[in-house]
Residue frames as qw, qx, qy, qz and C-alpha x, y, z in Angstrom:
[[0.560, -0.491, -0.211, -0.633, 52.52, 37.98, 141.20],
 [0.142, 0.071, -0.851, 0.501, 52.46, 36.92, 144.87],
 [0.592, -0.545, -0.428, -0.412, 49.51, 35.60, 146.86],
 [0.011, -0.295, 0.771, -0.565, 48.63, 35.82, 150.38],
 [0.592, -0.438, -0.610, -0.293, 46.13, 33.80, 152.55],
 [0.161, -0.089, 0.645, -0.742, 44.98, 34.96, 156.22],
 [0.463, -0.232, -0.800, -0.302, 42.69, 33.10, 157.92],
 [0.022, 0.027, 0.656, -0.754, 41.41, 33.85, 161.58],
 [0.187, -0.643, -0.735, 0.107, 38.33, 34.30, 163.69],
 [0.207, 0.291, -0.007, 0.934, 36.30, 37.41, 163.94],
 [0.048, 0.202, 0.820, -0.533, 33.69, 38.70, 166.25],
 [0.548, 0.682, 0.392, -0.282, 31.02, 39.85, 163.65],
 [0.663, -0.046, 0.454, 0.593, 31.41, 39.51, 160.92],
 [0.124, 0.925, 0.172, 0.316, 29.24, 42.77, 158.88],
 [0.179, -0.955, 0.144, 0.188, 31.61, 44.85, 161.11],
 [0.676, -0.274, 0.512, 0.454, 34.67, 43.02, 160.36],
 [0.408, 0.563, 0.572, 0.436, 33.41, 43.62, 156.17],
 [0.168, 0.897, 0.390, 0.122, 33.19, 47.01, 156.51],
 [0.424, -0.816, 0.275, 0.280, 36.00, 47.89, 157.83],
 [0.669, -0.096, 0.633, 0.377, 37.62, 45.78, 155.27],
 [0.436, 0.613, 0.428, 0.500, 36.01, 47.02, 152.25],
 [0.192, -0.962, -0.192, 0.027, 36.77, 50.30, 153.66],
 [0.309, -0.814, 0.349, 0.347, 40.23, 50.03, 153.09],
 [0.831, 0.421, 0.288, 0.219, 40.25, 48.65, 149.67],
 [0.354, 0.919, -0.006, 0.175, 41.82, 51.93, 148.34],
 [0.438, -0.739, 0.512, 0.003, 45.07, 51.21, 150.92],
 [0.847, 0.082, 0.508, 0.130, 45.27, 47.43, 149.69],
 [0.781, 0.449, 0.352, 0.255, 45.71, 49.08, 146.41],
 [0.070, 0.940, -0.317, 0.100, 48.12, 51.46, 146.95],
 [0.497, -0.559, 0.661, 0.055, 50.25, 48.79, 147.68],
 [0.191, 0.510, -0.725, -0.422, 49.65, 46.40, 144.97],
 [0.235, 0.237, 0.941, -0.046, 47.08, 43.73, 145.89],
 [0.229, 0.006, -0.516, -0.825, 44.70, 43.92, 142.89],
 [0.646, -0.197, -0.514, -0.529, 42.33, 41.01, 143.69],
 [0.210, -0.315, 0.713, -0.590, 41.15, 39.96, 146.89],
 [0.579, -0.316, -0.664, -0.353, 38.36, 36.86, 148.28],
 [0.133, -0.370, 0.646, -0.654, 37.07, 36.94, 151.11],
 [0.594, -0.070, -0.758, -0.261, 35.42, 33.50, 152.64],
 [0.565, -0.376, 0.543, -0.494, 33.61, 32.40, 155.57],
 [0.146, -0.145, 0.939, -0.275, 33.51, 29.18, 157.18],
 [0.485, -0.321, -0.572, -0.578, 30.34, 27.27, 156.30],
 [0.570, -0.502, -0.628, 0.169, 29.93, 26.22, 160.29],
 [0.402, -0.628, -0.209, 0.632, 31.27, 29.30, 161.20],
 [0.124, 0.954, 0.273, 0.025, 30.51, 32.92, 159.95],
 [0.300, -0.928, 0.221, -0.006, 33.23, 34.47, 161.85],
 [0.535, -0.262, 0.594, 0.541, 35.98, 32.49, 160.71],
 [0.490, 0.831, -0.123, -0.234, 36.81, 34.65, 157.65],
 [0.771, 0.046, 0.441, 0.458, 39.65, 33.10, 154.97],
 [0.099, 0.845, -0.203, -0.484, 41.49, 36.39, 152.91],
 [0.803, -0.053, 0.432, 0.407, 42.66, 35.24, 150.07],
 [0.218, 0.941, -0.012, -0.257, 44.93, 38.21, 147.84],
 [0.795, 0.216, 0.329, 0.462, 47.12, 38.85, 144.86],
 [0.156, 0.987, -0.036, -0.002, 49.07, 41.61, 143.68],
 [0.538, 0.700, -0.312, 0.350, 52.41, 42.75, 142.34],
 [0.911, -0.314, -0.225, 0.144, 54.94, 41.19, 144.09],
 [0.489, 0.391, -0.056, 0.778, 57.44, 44.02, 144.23],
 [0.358, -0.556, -0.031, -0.750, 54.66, 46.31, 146.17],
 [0.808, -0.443, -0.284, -0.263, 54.05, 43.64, 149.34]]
């Protein structure tokens, strides 16, 4: 199993989320099963990805 973590700034976040959950069905054609996604508590827009999946597929 392999994890990744991306972190960054976005510029809204609801758009940023929708787009994202909008491509769940890509993520898992590749092999990331479980994903988190986290904001910043002082910042919204700093989003934290945090994903797992089959480490052969990434």
């Amino acid at each position: 199993m392999a994890v990744y973590v991306v972190s960054h700034k976005v510029n809204d976040f609801e758009v940023w989320k929708s787009v994202f959950d909008s491509n769940i069905a890509i993520t898992e054609k590749f092999g990331i099963t479980d994903r988190f996604v986290l904001q910043a508590a002082d910042d919204p827009n700093y989003v934290t990805v945090v994903g797992e999946g089959a480490l052969g597929k990434i």
